[in-house]
C-alpha positions as CSV (number, residue, x, y, z in Angstrom):
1,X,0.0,0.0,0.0
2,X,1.4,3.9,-0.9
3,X,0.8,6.5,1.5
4,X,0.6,9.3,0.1
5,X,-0.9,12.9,-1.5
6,X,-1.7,14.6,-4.5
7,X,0.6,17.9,-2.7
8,X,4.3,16.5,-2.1
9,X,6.0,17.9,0.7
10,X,9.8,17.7,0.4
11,X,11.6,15.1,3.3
12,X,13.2,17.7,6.0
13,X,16.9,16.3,5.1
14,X,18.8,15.1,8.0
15,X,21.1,12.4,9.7
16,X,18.0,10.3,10.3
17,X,15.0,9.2,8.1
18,X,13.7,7.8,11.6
19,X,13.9,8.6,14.9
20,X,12.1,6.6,17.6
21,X,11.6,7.9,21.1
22,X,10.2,4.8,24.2
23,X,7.7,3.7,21.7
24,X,5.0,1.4,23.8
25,X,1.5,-0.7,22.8
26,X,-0.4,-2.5,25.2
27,X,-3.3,-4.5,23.5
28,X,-5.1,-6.2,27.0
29,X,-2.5,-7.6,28.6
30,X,-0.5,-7.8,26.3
31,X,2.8,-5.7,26.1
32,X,3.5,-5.8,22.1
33,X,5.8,-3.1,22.1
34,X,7.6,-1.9,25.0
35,X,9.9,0.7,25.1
36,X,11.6,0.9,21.3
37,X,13.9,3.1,20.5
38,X,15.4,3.2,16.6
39,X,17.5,5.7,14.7
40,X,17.7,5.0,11.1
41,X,20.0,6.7,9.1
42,X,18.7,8.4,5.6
43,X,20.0,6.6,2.0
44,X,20.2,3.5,4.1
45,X,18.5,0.5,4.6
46,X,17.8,-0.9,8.1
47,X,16.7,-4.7,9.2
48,X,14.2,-5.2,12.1
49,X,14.4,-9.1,13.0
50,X,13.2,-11.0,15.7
51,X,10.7,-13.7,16.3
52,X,7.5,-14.4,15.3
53,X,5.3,-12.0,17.7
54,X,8.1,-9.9,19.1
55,X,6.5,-6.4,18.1
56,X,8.2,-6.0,14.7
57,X,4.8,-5.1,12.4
58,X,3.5,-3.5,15.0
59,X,6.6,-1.2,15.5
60,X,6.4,0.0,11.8
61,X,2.4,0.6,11.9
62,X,3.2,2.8,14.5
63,X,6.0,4.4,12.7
64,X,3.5,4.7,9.5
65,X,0.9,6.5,11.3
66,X,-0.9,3.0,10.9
67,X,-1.1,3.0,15.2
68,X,-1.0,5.1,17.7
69,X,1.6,4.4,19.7
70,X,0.4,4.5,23.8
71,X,3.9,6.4,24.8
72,X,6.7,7.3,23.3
73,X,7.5,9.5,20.2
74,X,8.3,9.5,15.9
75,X,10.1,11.4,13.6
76,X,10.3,11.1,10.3
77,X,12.7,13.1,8.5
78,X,12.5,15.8,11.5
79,X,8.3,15.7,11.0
80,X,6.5,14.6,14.4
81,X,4.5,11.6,13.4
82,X,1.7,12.0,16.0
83,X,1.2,16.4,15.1
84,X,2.4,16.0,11.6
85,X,0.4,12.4,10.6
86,X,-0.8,14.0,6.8
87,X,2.9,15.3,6.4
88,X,4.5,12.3,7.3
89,X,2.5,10.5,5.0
90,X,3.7,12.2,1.7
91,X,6.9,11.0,2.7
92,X,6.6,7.3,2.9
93,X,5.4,3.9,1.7
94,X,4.3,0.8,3.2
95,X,3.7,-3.0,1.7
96,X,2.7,-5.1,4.2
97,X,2.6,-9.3,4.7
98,X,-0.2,-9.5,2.5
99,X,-1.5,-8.0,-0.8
100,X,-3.6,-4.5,-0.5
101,X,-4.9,-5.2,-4.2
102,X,-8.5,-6.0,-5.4
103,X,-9.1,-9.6,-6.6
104,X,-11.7,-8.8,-9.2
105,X,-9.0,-6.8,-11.5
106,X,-6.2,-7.5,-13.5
107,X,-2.6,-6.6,-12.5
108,X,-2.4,-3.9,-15.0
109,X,-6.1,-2.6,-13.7
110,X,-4.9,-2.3,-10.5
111,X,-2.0,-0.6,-11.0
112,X,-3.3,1.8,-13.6
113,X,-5.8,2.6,-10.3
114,X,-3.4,3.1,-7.5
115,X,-1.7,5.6,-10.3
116,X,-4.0,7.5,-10.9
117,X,-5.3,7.7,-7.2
118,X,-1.4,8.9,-6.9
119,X,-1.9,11.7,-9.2
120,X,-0.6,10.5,-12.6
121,X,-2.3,11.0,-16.1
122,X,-3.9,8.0,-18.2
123,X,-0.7,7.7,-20.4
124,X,1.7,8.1,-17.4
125,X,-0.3,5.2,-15.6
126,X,-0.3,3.2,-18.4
127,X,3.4,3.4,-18.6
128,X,4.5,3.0,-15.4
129,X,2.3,-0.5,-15.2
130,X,3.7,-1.8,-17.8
131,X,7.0,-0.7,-16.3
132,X,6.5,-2.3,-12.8
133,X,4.7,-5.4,-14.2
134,X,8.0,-5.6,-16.4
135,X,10.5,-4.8,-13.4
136,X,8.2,-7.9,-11.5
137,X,8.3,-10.6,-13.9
138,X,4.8,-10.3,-14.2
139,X,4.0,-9.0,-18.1
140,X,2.9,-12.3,-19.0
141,X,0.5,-12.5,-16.4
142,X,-0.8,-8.8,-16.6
143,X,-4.0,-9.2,-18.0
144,X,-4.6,-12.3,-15.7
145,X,-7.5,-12.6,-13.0
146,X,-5.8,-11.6,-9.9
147,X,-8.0,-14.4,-8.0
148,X,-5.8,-17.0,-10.4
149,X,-2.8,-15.5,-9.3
150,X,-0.5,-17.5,-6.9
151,X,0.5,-16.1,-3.5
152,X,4.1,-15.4,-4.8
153,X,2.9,-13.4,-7.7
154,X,0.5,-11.7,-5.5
155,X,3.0,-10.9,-3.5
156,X,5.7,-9.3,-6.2
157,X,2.3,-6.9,-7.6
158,X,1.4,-6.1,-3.6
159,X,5.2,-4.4,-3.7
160,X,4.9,-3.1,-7.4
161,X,1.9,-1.3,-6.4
162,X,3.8,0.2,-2.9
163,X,6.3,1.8,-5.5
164,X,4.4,3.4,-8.2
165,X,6.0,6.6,-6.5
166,X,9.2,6.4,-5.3
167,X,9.1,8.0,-1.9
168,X,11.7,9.0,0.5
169,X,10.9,6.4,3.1
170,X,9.6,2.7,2.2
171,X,8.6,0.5,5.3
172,X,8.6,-3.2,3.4
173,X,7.5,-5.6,6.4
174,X,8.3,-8.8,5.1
175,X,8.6,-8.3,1.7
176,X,9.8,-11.6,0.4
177,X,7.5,-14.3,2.2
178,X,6.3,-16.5,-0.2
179,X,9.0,-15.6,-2.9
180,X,11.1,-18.4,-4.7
181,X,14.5,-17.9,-4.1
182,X,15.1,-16.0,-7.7
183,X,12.2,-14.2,-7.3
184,X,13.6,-13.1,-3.9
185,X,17.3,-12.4,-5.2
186,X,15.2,-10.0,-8.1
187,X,13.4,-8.6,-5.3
188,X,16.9,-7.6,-3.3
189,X,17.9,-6.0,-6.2
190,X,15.0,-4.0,-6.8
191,X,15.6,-2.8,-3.1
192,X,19.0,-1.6,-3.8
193,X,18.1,-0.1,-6.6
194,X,16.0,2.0,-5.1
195,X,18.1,3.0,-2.3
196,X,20.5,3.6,-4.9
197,X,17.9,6.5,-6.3
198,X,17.8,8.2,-3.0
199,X,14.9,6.3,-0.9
200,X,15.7,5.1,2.7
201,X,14.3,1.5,3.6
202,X,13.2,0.2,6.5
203,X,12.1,-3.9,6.6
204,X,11.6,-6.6,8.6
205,X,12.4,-10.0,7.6
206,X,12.6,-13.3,9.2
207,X,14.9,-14.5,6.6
208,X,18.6,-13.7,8.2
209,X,20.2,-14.2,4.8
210,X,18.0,-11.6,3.5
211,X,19.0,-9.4,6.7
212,X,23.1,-10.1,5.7
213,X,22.8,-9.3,2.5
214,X,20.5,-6.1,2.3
215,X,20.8,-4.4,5.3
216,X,23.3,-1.2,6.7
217,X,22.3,-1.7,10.5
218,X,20.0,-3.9,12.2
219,X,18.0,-4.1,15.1
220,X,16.2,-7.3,17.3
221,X,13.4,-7.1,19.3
222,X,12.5,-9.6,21.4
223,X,9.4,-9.5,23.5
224,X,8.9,-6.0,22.6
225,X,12.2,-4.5,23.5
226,X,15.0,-3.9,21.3
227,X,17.4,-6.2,22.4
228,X,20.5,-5.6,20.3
229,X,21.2,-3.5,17.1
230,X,24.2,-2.8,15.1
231,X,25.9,-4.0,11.4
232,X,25.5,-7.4,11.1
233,X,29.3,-7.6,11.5
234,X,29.0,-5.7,14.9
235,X,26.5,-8.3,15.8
236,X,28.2,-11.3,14.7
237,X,31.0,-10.0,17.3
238,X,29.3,-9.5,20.0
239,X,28.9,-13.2,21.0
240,X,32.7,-14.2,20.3
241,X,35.4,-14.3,18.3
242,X,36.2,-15.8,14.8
243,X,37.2,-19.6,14.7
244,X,39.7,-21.6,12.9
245,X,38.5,-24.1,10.9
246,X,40.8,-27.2,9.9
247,X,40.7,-30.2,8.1
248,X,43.4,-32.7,8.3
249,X,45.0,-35.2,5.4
250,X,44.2,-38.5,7.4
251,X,41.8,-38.7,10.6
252,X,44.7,-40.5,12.6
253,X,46.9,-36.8,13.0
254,X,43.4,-35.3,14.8
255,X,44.9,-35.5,18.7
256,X,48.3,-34.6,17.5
257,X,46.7,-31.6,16.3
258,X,44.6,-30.9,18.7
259,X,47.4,-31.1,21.1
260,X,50.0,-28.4,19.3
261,X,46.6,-26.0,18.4
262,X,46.0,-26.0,22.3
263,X,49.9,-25.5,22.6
264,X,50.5,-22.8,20.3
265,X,47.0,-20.6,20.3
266,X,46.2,-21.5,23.7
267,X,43.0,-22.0,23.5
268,X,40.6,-25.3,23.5
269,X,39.9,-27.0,20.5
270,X,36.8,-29.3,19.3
271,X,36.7,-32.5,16.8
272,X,34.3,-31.8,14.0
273,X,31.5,-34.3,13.6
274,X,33.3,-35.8,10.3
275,X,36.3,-36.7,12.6
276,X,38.8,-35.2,10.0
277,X,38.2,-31.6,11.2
278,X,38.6,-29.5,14.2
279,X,37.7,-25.9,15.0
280,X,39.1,-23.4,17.6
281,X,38.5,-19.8,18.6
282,X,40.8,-17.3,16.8
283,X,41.9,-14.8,19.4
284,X,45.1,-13.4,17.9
285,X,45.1,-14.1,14.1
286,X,49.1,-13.8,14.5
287,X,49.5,-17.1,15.9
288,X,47.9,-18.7,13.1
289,X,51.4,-18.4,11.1
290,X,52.8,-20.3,14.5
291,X,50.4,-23.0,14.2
292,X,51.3,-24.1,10.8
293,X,55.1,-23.5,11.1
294,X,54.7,-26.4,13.8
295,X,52.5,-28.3,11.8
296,X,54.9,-28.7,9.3
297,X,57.8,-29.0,11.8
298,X,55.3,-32.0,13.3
299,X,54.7,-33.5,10.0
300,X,50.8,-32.8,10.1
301,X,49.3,-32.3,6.9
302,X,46.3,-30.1,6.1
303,X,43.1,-30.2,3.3
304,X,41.8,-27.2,4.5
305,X,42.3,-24.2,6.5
306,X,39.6,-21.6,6.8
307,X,38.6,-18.5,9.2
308,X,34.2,-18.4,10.2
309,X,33.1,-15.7,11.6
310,X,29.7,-16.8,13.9
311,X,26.9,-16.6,11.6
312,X,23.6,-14.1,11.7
313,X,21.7,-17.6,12.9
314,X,23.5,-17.6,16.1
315,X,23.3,-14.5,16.5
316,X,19.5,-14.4,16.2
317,X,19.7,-17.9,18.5
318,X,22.2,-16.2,21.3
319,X,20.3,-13.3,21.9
320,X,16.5,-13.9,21.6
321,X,16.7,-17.7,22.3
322,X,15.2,-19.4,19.4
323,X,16.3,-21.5,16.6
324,X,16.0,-19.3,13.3
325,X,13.8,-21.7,11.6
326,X,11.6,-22.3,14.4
327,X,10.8,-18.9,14.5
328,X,10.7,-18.8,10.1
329,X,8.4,-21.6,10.5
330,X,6.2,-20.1,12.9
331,X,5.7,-16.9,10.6
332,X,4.8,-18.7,7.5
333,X,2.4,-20.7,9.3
334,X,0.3,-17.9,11.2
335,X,-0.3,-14.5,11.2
336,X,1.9,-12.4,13.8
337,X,0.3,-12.1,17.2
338,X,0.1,-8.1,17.1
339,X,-1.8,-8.3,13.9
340,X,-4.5,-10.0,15.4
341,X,-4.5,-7.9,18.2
342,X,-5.0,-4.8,15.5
């Protein structure tokens, strides 16, 4: 869905696209979001993870002028979101989980609508379809029933439609659910390119390769609490050090070398579950030289030598305390728990 007007009010340029301030929503007894602070810097884009139910979607309706938030304050681009709501809505986009089109059209129709709704002339709205239904792999399929449509290719004309105008601030919550992996990798694309052209984006995603690949900064929320936020790399170091990763020529040099890594790096070491392997933290990448000077001086031979930094999954696992795909699963299964509260 595009929020927007037919009068455009230019963005007040600063540092930050977003600026959050204690943001809190109580549905019942329920605590969705509870105290969420986020900066997000303009020209970048910025992940929102967590899992299933943490306050994410509810977070960004809030930030849209979708909710009002209980306590707590937004900016956007220096415009007060709760004094300025009509303002702040010429500045930004949202596409949520699901698609905000109307069944009984085709792709084209609906697009040629939200275009002219957004202020653009029959020929311009025309044109800018066909654009996006090109952009969206979906020109074969334009002048198809959207009802016969399958939820992926709902899904790619949900986000077409959120971008007929280019705004300064897109809030994608989501965007690839139900995508197929290529589909997804065009979709990425499509988001740098338009960060690229000046927009700032803000998603939330429950795919962490999505979140490594796209994203500037990140933030988790857990129960409705930010519980960590940085660059992905910022993250990944946060719970612990790079490890060394080696495989050996023949299994029967594994204690042998297990014995001179704890010697020379000083640090404990683990067998792999292959048995050829072992892995070991990497506190001073100098030593690394010392370990295979002694290797060869011992006569162990090595396969393969290679230097992991922890992944975004345990990341995700170490701070909010659940398995990625648990909480993936979860999300494609049921609708968050803050949606049905709205």
């Amino acid at each position: 869905m595009q929020i927007a007007d037919k009068n455009k009010v230019a963005p007040n340029h600063g540092d930050l696209a977003v600026e959050a301030r204690g943001l809190v929503k109580t549905f019942g007894d329920n605590r969705a979001v509870d105290g969420v602070d986020l900066n997000v810097r303009a020209g970048s884009i910025y992940g929102v993870l967590g899992p299933n139910g943490a306050g994410k979607t509810t977070t960004i309706r809030m930030l849209a002028t979708l909710l009002r938030a209980d306590a707590g304050s937004t900016r956007i681009f220096g415009h007060d979101v709760e004094k300025e709501p009509q303002m702040v809505r010429q500045l930004i986009g949202v596409t949520g989980q699901y698609a905000s089109v109307d069944e009984s059209l085709s792709a084209t129709e609906n697009l040629i609508i939200f275009s002219r709704l957004l202020g653009l002339g029959r020929a311009e709205a025309r044109k800018k379809a066909a654009d996006l239904l090109e952009e969206f792999n979906l020109t074969e399929a334009a002048k198809r029933p959207l009802k016969k449509f399958s939820g992926g290719m709902r899904r790619r004309l949900d986000l077409a439609a959120s971008l007929i105008a280019q705004p300064p601030l897109i809030f994608l919550d989501e965007p690839t659910t139900g995508l197929d992996p290529r589909t997804r990798n065009q979709m990425w694309d499509t988001i740098r390119r338009l960060v690229h052209n000046g927009s700032t984006v803000l998603l939330t995603t429950q795919y962490l390769q999505e979140a490594d690949e796209l994203t500037d900064r990140i933030a988790v929320i857990d129960r409705g609490r930010v519980v960590a936020e940085g660059t992905v790399n910022e993250l990944k170091a946060s719970i612990g050090t790079s490890s060394l990763h080696l495989i050996m020529q023949h299994s029967k040099d594994i204690q042998h070398a297990r014995h001179t890594i704890e010697q020379v790096l000083q640090v404990p070491s683990t067998v792999l579950p292959e048995g050829r392997g072992i892995t070991a933290p990497m506190a001073d990448a100098d030593k690394v030289t010392d370990l295979l000077i002694a290797f060869r001086e011992e006569g162990i031979q090595l396969s393969e030598l290679s230097v992991q930094k922890p992944s975004l999954d345990e990341v995700f696992l170490t701070i909010t305390g659940q398995e990625v795909k648990e909480s993936a699963a979860k999300a494609s299964h049921q609708v968050h728990k803050e949606e049905a509260s709205i």
